[in-house]
N, C-alpha and C positions, 0 to 999 in steps of 0.2 A: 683094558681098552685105553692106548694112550690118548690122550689132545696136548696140542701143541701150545704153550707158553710164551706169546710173544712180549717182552717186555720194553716197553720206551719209556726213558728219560728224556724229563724236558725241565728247562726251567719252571720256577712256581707264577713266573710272568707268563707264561705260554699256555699254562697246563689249559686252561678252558677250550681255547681253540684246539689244542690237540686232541683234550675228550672228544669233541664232537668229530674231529677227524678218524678216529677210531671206534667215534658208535655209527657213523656209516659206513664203516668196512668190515669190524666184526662182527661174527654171525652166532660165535658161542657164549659172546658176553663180553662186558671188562669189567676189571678191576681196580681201583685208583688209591696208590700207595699217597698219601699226602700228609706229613708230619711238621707242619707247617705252625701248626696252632694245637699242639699234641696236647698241654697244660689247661689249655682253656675246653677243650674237649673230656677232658678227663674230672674237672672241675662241675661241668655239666651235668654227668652223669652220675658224678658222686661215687664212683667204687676203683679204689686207688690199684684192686688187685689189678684191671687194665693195664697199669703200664709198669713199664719195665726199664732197665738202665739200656737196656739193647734198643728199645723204642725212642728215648731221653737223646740218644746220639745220633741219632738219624739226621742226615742232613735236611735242614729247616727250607733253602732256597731251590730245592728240585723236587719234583711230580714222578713216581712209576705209576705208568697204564700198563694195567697187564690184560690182553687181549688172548681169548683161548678159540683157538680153531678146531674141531671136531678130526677125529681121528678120518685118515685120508685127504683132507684138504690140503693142498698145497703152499706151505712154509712161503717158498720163494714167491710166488706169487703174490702171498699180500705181503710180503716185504717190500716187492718190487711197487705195489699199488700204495703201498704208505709212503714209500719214499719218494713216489711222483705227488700222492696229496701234501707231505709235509712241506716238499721244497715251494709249491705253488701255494703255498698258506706261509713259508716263507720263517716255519719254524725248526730250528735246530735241534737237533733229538741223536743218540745214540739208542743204537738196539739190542736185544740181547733175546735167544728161544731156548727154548727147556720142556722137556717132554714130560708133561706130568699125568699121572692114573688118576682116573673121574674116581677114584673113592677117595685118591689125598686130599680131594676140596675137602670134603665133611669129615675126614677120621685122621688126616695128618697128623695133627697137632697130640693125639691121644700116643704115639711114641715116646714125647718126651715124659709122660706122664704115669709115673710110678707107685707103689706103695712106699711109705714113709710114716714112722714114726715120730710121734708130738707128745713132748712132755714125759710125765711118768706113767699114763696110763691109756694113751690113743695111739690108735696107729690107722692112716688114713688110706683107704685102698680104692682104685680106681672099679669099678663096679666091671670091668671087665678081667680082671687077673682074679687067680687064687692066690691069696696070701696066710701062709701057716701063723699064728702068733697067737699068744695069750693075751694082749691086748685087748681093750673094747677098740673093736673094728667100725671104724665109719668107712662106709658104703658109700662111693660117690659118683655122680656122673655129671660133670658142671654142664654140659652142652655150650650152650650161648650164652649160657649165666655167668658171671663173674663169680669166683670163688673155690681151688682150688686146693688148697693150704700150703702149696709151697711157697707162694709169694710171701715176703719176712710180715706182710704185716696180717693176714691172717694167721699165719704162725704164732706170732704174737700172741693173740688172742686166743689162741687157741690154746698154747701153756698157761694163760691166767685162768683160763674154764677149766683148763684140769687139774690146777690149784685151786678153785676156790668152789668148784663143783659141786656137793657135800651130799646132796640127795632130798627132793621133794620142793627145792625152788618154782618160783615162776619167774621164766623168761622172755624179755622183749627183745628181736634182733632187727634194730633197723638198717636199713639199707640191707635186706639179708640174700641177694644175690643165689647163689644157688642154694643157699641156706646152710653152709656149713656148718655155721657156728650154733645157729641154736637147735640144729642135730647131733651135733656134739654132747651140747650140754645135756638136749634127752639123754643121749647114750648113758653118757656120765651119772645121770641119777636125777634128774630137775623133774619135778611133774609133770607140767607144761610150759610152751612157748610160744609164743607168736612172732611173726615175722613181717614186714612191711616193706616192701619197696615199690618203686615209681615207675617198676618195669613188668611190665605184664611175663614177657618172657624168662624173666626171673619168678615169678611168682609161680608158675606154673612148673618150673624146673626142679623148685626148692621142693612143691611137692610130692614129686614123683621120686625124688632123692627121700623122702620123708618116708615114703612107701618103700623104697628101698631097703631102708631100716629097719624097718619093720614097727616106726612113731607115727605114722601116720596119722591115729587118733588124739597124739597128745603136740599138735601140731597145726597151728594155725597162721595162713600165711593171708597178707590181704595184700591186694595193690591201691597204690596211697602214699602219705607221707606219715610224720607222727605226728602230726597237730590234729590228725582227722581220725586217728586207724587205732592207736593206743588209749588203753583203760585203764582206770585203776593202780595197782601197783605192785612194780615186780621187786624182785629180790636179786636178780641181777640185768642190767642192758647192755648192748653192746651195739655197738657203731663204728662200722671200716669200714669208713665213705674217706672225705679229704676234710682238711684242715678248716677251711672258709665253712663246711654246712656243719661239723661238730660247731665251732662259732655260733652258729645261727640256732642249730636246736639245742645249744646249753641251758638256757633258762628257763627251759620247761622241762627238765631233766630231773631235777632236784623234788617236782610237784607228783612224778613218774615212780619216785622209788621207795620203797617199804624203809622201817626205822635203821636196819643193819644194812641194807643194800649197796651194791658195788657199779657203778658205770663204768665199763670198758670202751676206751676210745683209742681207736687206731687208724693206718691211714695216714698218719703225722708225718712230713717229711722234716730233718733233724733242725733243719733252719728255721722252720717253724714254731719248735716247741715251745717255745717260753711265751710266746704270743697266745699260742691256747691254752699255756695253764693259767695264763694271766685271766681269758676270759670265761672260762670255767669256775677260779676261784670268785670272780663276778659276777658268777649265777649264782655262787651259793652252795660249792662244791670243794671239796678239801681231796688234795692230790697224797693219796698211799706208796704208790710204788709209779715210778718210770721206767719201763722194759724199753731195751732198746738192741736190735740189729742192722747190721749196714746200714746204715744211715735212716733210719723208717724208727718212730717210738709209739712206744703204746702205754697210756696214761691210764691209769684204774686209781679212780676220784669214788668218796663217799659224801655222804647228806656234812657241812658244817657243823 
């Protein structure tokens, strides 16, 4: 069943009045492209797999509304109906339609989305493909949750967990998004883990990925941050958020981790690096190894 994709650009001066110009005309919905403040959104939310060099370029000074019409409506018609409200609102707008299937809203995206290989002993497979391999298979289905491992800087992390992995650790994963990572390290051999993020819809994602796995029991996930949600101490943590909140939960890092323990922090973009080992080594944290791809580094620090 197709629906119809109408898409307008508008200046990022315009874009308010034009929303409201197309949420009284469409009837299936819209949608509102705006990469205007991408960095500060992303900084927010703290899970750096969100964005991408493809998002990074997006033009900053223009708004896409994308307007979806139900299958049978008529195209020309609210073209013809936007272009009488746009011009008596006095806003300038170019248009663009595209016929898209009501399953590409929610399953699109799972095309690009492949099994792959990480490190010397994972291989990470989308919970809908068979994948033959001797590999320990992570089982994954991110949904709405951030964290799928192709992005470099879950990668990242995800070669130091299967370097340093060993069997019968306890793990803390904060910001753990769909929870990849400290499904992994179950996979890998770690007793237990826990996981904490500020997103309900991640917490809940991470589990069912946990179940997936078949760790469920050895899997605790909580929504929260880590000044309220972590105990005790583990033997390895890891944290793929962004640069400014490693910063912020550095100092209580060092009070988190058992005598041999390893913090993994990723998430770094390359301009940033030196600024967070700077404040890392200022909690009380001594830098091991710096991993680094396309421009994204991942710092794996021990107790001083």
């Amino acid at each position: 069943m197709e629906w119809t994709d109408i898409r307008l650009t508008v200046s990022k001066t315009d874009a308010e009045a034009a929303e409201a110009v197309a949420t009284m005309i469409a009837e299936g919905g819209i949608y509102i492209e705006d990469y205007s403040d991408i960095e500060e959104q992303v900084e927010q939310i703290a899970h750096v797999d969100l964005i991408e060099q493809e998002l990074l370029d997006k033009p900053r000074d223009t708004v896409i509304i994308h307007m979806y019409l139900e299958p049978g409506a008529s195209p020309v018609e609210t073209l013809a109906l936007i272009a009488a409200r746009m011009e008596a609102a006095g806003i300038p707008y170019t248009s663009e339609t595209e016929g898209v299937e009501q399953e590409d809203w929610q399953n699109g995206w799972r095309k690009y989305y492949h099994p792959m290989d990480v490190g010397q002993r994972l291989a990470i497979v989308p919970s809908w493909q068979d994948y033959d391999t001797d590999r320990v298979k992570l089982i994954l289905d991110p949904g709405l949750a951030f964290g799928t491992g192709g992005h470099e800087t879950t990668n990242l992390c995800l070669e130091v967990l299967d370097e340093r992995v060993k069997g019968g650790e306890r793990v803390l994963d904060i910001g753990t998004g769909s929870g990849i990572l400290a499904i992994a390290a179950l996979k890998l051999g770690a007793a237990v883990a826990e996981g904490v993020d500020i997103d309900p819809v991640a917490v809940r994602t991470a589990g069912e990925n946990a179940a997936l796995n078949g760790v469920a029991d050895k899997l605790t996930v909580l929504v929260g941050d880590l000044s309220d949600k972590a105990s005790g101490k583990y033997d390895i943590i890891t944290a793929n958020i962004v640069a400014n909140a490693i910063m912020s939960l550095a100092p209580a890092v060092p009070g988190l981790m058992a005598d041999d323990a390893v913090f993994i922090a990723s998430g770094i973009i390359d301009s940033r690096k030196d600024e967070v080992i700077a404040a890392l080594e200022a909690a009380g944290l001594a830098v091991l190894e710096v991993k680094e791809k396309r421009g994204w580094e991942c710092i794996v620090c021990k107790k001083a």
